[in-house]
Each structure stands twice: as C-alpha cells, then as structure tokens.
C-alpha positions as CSV (number, residue, x, y, z in Angstrom):
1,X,20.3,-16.4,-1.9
2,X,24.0,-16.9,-1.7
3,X,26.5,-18.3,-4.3
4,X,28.9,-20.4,-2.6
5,X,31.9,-22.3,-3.4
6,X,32.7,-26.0,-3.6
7,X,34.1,-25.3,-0.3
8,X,30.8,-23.8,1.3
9,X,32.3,-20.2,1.0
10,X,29.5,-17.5,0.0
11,X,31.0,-15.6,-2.9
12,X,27.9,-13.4,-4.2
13,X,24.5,-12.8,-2.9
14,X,21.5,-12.8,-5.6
15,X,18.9,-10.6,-4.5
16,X,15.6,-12.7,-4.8
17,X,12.7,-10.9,-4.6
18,X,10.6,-13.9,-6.4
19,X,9.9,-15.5,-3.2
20,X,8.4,-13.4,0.1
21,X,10.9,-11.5,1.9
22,X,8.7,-12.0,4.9
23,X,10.1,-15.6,5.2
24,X,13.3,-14.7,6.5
25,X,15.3,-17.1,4.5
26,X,19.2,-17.5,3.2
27,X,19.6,-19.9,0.6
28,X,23.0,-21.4,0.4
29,X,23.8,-23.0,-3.4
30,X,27.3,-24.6,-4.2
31,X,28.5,-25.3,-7.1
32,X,32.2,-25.7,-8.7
33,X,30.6,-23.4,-11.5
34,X,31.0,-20.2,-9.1
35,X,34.2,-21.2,-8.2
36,X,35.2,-20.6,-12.1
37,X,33.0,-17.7,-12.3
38,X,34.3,-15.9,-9.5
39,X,37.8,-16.5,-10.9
40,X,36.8,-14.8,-13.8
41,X,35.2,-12.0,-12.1
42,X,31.4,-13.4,-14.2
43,X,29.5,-14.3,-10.8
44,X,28.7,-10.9,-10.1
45,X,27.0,-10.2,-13.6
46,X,25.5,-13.7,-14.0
47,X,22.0,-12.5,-12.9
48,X,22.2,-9.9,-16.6
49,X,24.4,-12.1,-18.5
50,X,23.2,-12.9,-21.7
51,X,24.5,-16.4,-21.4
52,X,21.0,-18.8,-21.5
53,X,22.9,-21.6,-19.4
54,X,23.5,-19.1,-16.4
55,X,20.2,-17.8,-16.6
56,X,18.5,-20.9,-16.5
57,X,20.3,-21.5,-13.8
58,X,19.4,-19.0,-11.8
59,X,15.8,-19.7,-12.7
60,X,15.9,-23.2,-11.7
61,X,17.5,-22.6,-8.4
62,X,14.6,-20.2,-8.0
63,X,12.3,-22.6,-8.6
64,X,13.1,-25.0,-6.3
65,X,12.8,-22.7,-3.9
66,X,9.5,-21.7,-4.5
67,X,8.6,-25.1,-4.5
68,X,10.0,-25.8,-0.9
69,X,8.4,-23.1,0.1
70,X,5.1,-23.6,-1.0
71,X,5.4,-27.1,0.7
72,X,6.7,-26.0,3.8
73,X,3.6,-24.0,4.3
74,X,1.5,-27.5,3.4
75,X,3.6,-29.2,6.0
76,X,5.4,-28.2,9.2
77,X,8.6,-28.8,11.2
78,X,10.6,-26.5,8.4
79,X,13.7,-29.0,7.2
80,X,16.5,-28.1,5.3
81,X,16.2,-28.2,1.7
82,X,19.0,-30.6,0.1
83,X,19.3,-30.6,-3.8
C-alpha cells in the first residue's frame, strides 16, 4: 500500500501484511495529509506513531481494503476501487 501525494506521487509504502500477499495488489491512497507529513519527515513513522488519528487511519484504509477484497472474490471482473 502506497502513501501518495495530492499530486498522485507515492511518498512511503506501508507494508500490509493484513490482507494476502498472494493477491498481487498495490494500493494507491492520496491524501493532502501525507503531503504535510512528508514535509515534516512524520509519514515514515505514522504506522508506530502514537497519534490515535494516524492510526485510525491507517486502520480504516485497511479496512476497506479487506472489504474490496473480500467482494471481489464474491464477484468478478476485478474494478478499481475508488474511495
């Protein structure tokens, strides 16, 4: 799962071993948030930071894409996933 800029520019990759690594996925998120955080040199640490709203985050982003996933095996062509 990539980080990405506003501008679509990957700027950390979160290592998510939540979902099967035999999918074969990237997950591209975008947010103006990383932009910030990357300026500060936080988007690197915000998997251990001990901020709640970063966590959540993470775990939310996460959880969509379990839940894409467990539809896409209910249902087939595979689509892109737009949140």
């Amino acid at each position: 799962m990539w980080l990405c800029s506003e501008n679509d520019i990957p700027l950390h990759q979160v290592d998510d071993r939540t979902i099967s690594a035999s999918l074969g996925y990237s997950a591209f998120v975008r947010s103006c948030l990383f932009d910030r955080l990357h300026e500060d040199n936080l988007l690197q640490s915000i998997e251990m930071s001990g901020d709640p709203g970063r966590a959540e985050m993470i775990k939310n982003i996460r959880t969509v894409l379990r839940k894409y996933f467990r539809r896409l095996q209910q249902t087939q062509p595979m689509r892109p996933l737009t949140v």
